[in-house]
N, CA, C and O atoms as a GROMACS GRO file, in nm:
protein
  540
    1UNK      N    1   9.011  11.452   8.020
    1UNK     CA    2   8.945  11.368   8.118
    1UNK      C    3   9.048  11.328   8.225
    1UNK      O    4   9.156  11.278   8.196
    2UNK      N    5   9.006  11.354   8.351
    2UNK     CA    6   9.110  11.325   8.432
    2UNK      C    7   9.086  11.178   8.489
    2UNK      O    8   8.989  11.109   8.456
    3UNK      N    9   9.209  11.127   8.601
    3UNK     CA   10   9.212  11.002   8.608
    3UNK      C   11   9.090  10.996   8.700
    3UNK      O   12   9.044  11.089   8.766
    4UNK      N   13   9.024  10.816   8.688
    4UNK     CA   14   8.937  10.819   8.785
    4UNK      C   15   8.939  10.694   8.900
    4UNK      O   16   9.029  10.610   8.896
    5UNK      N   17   8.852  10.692   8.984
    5UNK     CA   18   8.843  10.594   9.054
    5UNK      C   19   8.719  10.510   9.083
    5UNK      O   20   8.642  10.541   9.175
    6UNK      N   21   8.694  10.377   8.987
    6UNK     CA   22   8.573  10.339   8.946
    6UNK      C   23   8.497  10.296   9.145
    6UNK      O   24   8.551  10.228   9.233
    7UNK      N   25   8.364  10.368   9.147
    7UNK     CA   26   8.310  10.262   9.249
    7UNK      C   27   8.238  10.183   9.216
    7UNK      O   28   8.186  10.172   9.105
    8UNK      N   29   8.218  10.074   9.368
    8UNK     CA   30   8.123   9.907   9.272
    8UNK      C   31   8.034   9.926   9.183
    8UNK      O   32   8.035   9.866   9.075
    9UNK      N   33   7.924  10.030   9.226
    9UNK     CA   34   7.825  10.009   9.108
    9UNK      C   35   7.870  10.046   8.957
    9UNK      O   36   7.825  10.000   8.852
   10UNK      N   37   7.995  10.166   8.980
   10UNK     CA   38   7.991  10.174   8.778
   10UNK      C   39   8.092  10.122   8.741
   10UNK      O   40   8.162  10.173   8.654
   11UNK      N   41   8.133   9.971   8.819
   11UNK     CA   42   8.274   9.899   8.805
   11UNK      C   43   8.148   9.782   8.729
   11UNK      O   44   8.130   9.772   8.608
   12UNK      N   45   8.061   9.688   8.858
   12UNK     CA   46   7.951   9.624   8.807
   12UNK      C   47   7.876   9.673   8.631
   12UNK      O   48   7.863   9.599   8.534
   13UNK      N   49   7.836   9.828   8.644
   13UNK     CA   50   7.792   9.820   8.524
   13UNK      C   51   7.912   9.833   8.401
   13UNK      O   52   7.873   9.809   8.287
   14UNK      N   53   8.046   9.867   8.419
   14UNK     CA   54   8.141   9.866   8.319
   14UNK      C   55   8.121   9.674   8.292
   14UNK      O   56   8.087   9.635   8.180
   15UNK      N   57   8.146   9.577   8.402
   15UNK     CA   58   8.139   9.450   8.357
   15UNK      C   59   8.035   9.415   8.311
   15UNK      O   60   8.047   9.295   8.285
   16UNK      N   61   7.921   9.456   8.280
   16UNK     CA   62   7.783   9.413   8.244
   16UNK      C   63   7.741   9.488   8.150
   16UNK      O   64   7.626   9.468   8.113
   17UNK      N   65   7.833   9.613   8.074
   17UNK     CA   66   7.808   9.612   7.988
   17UNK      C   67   7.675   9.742   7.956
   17UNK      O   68   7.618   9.756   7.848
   18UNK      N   69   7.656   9.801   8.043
   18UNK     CA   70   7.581   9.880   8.037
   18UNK      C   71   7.576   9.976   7.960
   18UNK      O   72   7.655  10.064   7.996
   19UNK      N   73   7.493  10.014   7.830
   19UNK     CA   74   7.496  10.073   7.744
   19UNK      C   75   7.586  10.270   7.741
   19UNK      O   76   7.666  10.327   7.666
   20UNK      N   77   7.505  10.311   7.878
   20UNK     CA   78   7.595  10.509   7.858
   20UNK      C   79   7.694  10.440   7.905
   20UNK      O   80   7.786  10.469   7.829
   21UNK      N   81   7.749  10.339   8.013
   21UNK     CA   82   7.797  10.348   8.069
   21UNK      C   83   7.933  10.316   8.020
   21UNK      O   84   8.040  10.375   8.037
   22UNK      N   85   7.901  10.196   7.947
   22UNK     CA   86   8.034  10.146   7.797
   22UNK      C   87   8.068  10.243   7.787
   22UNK      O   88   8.173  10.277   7.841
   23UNK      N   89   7.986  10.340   7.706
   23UNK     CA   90   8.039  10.447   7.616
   23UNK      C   91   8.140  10.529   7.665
   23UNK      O   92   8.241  10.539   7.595
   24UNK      N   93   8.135  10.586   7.766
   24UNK     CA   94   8.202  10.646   7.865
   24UNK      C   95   8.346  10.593   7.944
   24UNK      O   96   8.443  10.665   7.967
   25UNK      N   97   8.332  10.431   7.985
   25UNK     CA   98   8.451  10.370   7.964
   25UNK      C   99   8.520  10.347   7.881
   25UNK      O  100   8.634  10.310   7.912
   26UNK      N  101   8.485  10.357   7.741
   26UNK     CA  102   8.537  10.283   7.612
   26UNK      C  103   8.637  10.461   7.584
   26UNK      O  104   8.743  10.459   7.523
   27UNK      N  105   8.587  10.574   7.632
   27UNK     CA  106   8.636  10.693   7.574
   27UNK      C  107   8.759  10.714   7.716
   27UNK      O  108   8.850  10.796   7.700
   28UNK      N  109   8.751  10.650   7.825
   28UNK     CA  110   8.772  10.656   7.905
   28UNK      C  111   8.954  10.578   7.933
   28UNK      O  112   9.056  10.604   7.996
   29UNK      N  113   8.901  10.472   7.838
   29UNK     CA  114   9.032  10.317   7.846
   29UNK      C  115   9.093  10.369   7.717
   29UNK      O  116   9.200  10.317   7.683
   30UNK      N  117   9.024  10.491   7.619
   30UNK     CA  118   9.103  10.495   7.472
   30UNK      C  119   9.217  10.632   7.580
   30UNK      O  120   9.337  10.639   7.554
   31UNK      N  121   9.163  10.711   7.674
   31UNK     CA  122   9.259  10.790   7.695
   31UNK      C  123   9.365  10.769   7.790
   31UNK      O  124   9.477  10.819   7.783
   32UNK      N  125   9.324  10.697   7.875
   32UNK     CA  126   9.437  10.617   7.999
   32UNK      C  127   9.462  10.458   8.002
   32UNK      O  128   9.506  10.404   8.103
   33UNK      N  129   9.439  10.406   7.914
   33UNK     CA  130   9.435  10.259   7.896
   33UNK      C  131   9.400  10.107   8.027
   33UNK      O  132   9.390   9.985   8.016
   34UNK      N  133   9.394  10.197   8.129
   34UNK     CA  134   9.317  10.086   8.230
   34UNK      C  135   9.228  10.149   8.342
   34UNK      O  136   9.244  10.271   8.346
   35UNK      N  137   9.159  10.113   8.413
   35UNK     CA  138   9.098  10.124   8.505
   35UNK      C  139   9.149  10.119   8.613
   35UNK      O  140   9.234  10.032   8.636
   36UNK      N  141   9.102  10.230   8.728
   36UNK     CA  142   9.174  10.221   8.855
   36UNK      C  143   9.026  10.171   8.978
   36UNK      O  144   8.929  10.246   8.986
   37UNK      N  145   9.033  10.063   9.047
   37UNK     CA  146   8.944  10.128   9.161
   37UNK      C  147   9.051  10.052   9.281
   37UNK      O  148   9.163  10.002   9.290
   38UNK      N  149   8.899  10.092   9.384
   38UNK     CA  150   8.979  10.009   9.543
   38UNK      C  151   8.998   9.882   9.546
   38UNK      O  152   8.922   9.805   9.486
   39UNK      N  153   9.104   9.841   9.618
   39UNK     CA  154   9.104   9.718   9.673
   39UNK      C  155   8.950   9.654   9.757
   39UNK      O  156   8.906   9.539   9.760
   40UNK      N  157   8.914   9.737   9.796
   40UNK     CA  158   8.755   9.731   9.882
   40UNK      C  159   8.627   9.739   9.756
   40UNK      O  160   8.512   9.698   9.759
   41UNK      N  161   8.687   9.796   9.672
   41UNK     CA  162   8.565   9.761   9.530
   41UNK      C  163   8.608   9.654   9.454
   41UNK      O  164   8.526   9.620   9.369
   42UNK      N  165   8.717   9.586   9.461
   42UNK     CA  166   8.755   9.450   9.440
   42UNK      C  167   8.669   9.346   9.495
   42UNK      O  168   8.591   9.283   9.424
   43UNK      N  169   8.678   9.335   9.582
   43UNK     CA  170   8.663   9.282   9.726
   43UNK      C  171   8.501   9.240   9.714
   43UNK      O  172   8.460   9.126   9.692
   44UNK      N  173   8.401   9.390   9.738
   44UNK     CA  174   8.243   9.389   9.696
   44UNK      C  175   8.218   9.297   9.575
   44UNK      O  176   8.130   9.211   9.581
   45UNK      N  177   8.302   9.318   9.453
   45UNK     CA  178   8.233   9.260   9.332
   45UNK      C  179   8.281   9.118   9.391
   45UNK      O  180   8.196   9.080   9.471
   46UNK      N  181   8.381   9.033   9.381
   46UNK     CA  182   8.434   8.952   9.438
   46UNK      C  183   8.343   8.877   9.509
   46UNK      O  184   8.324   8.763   9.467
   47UNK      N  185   8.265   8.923   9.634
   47UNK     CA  186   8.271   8.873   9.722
   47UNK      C  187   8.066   8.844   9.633
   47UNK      O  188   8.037   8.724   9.624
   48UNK      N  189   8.003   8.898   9.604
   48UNK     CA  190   7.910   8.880   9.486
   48UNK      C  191   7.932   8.761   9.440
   48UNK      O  192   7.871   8.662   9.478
   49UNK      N  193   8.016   8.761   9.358
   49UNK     CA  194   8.057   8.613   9.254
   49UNK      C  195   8.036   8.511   9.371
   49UNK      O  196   7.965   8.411   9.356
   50UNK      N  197   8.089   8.535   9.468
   50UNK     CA  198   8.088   8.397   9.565
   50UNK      C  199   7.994   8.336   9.603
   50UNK      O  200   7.970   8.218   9.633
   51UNK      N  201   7.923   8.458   9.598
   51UNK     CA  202   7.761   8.463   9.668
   51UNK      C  203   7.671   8.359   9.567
   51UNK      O  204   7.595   8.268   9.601
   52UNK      N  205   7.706   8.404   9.434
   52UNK     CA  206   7.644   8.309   9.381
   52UNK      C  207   7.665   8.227   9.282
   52UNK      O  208   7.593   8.189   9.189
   53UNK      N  209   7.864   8.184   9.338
   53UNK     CA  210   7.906   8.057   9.296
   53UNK      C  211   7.910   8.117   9.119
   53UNK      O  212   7.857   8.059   9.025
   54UNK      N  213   7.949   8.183   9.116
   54UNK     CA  214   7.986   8.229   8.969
   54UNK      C  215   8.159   8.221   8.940
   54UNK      O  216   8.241   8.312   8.946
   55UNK      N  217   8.175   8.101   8.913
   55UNK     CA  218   8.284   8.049   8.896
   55UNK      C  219   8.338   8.147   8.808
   55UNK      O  220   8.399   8.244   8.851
   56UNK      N  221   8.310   8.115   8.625
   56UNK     CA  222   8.322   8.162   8.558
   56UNK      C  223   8.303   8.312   8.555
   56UNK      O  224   8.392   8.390   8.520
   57UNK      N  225   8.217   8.338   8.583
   57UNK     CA  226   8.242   8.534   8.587
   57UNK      C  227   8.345   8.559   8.702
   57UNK      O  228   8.398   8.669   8.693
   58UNK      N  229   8.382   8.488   8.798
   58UNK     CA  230   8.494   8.516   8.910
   58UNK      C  231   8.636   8.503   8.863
   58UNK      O  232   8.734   8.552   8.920
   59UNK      N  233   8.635   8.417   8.729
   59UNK     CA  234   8.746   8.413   8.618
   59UNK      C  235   8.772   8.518   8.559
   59UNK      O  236   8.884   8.567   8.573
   60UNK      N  237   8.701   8.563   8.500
   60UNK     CA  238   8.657   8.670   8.419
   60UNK      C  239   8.722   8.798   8.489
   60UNK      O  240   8.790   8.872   8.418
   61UNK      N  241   8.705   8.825   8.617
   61UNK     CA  242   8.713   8.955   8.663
   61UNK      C  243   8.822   8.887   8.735
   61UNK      O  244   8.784   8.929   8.844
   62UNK      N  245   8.925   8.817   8.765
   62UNK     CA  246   9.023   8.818   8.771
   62UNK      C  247   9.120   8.861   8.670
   62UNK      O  248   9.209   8.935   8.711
   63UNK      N  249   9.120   8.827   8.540
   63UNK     CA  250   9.219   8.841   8.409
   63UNK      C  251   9.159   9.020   8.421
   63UNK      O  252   9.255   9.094   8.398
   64UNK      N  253   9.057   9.084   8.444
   64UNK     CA  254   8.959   9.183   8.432
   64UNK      C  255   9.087   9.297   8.531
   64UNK      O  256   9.142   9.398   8.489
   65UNK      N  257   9.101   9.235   8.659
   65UNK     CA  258   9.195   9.309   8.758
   65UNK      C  259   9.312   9.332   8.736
   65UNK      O  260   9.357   9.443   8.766
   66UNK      N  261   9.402   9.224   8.673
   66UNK     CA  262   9.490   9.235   8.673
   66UNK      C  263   9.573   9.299   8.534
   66UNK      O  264   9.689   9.290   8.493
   67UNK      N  265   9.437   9.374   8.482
   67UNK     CA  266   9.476   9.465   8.376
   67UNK      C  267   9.406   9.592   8.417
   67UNK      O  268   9.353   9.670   8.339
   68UNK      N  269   9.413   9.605   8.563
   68UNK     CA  270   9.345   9.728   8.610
   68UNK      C  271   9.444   9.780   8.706
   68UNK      O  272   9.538   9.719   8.755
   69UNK      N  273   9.411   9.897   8.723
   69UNK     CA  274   9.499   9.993   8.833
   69UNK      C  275   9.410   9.925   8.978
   69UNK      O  276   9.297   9.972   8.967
   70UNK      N  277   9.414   9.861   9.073
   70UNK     CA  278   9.337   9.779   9.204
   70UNK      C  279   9.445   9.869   9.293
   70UNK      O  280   9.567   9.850   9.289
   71UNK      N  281   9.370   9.987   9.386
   71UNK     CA  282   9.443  10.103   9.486
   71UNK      C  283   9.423   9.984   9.598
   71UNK      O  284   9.327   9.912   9.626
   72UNK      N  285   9.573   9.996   9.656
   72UNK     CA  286   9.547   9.928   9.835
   72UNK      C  287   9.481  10.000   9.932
   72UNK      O  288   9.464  10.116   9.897
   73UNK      N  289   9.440   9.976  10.033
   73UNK     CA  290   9.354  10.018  10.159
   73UNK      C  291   9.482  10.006  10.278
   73UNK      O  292   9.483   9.908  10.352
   74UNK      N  293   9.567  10.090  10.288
   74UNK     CA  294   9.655  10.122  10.404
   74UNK      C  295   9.593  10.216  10.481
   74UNK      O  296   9.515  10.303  10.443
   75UNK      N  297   9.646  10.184  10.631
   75UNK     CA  298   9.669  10.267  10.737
   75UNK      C  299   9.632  10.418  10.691
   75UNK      O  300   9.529  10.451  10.749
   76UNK      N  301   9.675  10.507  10.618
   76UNK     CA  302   9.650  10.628  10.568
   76UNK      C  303   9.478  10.683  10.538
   76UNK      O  304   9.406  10.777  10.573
   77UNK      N  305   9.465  10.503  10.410
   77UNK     CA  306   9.329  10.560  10.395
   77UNK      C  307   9.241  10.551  10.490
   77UNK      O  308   9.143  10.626  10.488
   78UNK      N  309   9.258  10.455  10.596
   78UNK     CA  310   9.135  10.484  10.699
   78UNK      C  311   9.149  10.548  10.797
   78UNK      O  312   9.057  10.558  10.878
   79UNK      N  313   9.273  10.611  10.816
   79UNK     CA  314   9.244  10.715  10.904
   79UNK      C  315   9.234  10.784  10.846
   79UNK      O  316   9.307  10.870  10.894
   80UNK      N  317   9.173  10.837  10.728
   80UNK     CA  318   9.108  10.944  10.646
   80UNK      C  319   8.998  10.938  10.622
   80UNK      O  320   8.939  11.046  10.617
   81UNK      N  321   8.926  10.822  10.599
   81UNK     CA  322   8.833  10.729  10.621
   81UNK      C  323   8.730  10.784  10.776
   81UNK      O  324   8.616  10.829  10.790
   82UNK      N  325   8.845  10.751  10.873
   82UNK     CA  326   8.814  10.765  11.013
   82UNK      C  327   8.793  10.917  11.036
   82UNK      O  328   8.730  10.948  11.137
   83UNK      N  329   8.842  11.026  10.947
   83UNK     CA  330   8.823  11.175  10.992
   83UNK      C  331   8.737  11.180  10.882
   83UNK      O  332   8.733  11.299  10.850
   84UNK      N  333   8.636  11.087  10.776
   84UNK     CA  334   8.529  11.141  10.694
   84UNK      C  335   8.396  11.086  10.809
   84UNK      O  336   8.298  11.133  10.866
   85UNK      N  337   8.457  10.979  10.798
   85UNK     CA  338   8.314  10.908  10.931
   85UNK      C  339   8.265  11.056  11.032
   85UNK      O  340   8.152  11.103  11.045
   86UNK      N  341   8.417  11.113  11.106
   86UNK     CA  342   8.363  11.203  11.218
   86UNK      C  343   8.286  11.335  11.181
   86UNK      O  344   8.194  11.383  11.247
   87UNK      N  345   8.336  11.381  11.071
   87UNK     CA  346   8.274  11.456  10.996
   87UNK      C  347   8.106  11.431  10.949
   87UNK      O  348   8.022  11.517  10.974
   88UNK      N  349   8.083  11.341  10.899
   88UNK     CA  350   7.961  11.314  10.844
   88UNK      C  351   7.856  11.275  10.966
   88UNK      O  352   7.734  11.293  10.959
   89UNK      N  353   7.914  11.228  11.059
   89UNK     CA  354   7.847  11.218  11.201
   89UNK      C  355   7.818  11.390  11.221
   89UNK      O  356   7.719  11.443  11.171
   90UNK      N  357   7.882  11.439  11.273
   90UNK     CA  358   7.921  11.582  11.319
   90UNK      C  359   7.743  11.674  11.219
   90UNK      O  360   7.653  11.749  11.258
   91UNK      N  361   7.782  11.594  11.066
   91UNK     CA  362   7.737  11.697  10.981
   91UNK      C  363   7.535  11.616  10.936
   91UNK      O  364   7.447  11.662  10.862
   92UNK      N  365   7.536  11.517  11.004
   92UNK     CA  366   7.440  11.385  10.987
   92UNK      C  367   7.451  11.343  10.825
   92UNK      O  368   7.346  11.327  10.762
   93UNK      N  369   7.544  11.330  10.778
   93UNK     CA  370   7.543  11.266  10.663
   93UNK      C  371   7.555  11.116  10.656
   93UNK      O  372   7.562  11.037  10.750
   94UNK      N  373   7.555  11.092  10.530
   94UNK     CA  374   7.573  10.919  10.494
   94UNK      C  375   7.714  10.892  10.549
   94UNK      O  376   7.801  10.973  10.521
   95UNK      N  377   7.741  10.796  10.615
   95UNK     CA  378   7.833  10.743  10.692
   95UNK      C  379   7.873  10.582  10.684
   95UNK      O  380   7.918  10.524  10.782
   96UNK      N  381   7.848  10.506  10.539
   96UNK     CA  382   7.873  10.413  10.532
   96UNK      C  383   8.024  10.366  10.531
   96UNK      O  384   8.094  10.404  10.438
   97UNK      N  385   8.072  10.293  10.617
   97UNK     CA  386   8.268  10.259  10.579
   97UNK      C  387   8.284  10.232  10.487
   97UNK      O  388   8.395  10.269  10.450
   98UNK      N  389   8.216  10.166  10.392
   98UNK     CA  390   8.285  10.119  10.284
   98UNK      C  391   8.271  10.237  10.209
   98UNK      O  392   8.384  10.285  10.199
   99UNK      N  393   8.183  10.315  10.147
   99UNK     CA  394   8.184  10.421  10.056
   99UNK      C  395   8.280  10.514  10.140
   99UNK      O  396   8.369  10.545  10.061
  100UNK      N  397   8.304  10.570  10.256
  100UNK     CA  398   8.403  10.655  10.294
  100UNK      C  399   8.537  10.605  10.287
  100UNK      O  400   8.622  10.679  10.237
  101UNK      N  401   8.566  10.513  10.320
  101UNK     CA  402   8.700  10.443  10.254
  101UNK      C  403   8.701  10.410  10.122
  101UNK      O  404   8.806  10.357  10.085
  102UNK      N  405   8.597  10.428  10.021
  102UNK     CA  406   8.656  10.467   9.881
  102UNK      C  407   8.685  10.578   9.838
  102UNK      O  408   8.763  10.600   9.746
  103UNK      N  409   8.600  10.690   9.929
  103UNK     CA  410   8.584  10.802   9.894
  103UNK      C  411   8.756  10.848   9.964
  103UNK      O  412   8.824  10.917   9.888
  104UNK      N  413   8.809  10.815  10.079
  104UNK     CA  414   8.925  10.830  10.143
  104UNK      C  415   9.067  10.773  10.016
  104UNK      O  416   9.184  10.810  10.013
  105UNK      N  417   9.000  10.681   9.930
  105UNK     CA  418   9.111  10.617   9.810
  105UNK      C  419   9.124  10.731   9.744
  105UNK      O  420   9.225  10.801   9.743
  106UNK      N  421   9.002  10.757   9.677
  106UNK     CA  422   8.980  10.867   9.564
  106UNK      C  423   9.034  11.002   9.599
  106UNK      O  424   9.082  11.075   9.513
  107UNK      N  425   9.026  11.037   9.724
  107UNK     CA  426   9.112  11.139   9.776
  107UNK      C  427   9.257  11.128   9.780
  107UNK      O  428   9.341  11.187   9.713
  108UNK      N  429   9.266  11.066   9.846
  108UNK     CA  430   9.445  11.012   9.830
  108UNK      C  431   9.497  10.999   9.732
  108UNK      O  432   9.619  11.019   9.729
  109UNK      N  433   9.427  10.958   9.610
  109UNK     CA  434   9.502  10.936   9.518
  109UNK      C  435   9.507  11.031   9.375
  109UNK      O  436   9.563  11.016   9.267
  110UNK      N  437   9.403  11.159   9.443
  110UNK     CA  438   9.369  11.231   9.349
  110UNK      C  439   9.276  11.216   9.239
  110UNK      O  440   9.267  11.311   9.160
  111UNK      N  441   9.216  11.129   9.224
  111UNK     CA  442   9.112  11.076   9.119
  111UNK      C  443   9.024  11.117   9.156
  111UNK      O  444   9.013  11.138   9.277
  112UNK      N  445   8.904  11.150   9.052
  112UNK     CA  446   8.762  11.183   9.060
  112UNK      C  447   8.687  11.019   9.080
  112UNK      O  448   8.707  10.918   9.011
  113UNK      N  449   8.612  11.034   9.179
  113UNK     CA  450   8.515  10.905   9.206
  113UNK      C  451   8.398  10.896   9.106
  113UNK      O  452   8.305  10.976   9.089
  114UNK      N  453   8.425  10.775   9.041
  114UNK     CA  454   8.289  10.762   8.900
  114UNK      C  455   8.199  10.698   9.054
  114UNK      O  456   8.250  10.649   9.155
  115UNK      N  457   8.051  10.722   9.022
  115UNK     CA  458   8.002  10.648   9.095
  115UNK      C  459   7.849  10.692   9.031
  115UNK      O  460   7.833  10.779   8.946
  116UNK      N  461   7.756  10.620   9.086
  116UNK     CA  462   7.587  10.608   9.067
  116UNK      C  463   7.525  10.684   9.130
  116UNK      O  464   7.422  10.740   9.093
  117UNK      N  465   7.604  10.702   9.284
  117UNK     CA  466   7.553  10.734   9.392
  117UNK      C  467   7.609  10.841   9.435
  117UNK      O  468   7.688  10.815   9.526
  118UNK      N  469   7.602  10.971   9.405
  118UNK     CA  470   7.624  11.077   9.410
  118UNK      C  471   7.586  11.135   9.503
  118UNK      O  472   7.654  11.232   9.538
  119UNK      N  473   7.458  11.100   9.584
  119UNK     CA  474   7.445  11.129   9.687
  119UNK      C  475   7.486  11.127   9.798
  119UNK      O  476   7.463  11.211   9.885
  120UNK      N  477   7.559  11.022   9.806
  120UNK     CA  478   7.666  10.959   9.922
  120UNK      C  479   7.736  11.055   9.926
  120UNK      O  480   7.738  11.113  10.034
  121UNK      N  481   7.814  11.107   9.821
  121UNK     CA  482   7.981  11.144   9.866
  121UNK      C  483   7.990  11.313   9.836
  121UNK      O  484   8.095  11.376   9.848
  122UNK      N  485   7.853  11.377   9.794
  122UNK     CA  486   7.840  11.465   9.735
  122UNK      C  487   7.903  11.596   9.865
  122UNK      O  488   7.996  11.670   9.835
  123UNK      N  489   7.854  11.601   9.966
  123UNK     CA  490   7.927  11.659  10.094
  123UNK      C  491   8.056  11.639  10.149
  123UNK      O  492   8.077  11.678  10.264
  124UNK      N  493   8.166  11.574  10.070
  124UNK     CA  494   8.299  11.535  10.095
  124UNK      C  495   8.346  11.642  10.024
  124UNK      O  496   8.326  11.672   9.906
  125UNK      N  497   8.433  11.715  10.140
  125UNK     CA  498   8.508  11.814  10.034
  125UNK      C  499   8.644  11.782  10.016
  125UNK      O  500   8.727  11.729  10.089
  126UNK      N  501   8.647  11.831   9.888
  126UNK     CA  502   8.749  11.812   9.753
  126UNK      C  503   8.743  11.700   9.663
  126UNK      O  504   8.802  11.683   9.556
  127UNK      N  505   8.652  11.619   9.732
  127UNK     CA  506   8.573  11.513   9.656
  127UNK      C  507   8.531  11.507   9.473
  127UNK      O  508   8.412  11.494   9.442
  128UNK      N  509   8.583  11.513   9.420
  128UNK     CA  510   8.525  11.561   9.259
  128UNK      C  511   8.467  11.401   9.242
  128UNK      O  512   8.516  11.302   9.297
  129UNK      N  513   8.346  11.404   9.147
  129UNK     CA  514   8.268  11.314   9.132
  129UNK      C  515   8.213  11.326   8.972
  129UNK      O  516   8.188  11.434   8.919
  130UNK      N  517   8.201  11.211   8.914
  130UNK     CA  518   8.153  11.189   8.828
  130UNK      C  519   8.022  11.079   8.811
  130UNK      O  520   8.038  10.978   8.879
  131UNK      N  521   7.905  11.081   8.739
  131UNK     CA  522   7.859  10.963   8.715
  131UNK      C  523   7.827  10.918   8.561
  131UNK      O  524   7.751  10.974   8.483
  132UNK      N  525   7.868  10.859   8.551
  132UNK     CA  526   7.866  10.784   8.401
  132UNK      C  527   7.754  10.722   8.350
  132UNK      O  528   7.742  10.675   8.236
  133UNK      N  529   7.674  10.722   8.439
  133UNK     CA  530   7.488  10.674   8.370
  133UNK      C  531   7.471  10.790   8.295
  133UNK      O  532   7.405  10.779   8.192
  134UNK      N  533   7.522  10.915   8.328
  134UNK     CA  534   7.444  11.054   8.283
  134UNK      C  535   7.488  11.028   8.146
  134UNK      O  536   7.593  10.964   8.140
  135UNK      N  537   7.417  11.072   7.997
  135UNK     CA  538   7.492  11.075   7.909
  135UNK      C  539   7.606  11.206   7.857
  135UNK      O  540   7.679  11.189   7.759
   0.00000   0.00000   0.00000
């Protein structure tokens, strides 16, 4: 299993516990022992908790991070970021910043992107993708 790079939604369902989705992290943390995602999938779940004053779960996924691999968002990734945007314009694809600047992490850093949403990033090439709902 190679290394990966969790996005929000199968970061959300790793914290919530989601039944395939455990399973798959649990085989996942026995072979590399932590989790990697973006600083910008930090950020999304984060910025959630605030939303609705979830003190305690905002606890939670702090002690949660700082036993995780959390990738920074430099200069590099968005101008990689910035040449997926022109591309997906060019090509009329999904063009959201935040998923292309994860997808720009996951590139950079060599990791396969776990994600839900496969549809998004599925036209990024060299992009390797995983989703962890599948069993």
């Amino acid at each position: 299993m190679d290394p990966t790079l969790l996005d929000t939604d199968i970061l959300s369902e790793v914290i919530k516990q989601h039944e395939v989705v455990k399973q798959h992290a649990a085989a996942y943390l026995a072979l590399h022992g932590q989790f990697a995602f973006s600083a910008l999938v930090r950020f999304e779940i984060e910025r959630g908790y605030k939303e609705k004053q979830a003190s305690a779960q905002r606890a939670r996924f702090a002690v949660f991070c700082r036993h995780s691999l959390v990738l920074a968002i430099c200069d590099g990734i968005l101008d990689r970021a910035g040449e997926l945007w022109a591309l997906a314009r060019r090509h009329r694809q999904p063009h959201g910043d935040a998923d292309l600047i994860i997808a720009a992490r996951a590139l950079d850093s060599q990791r396969v992107l776990v994600t839900g949403n496969t549809a998004h990033f599925a036209w990024i090439p060299a992009l390797r993708l995983l989703d962890w709902r599948l069993p």
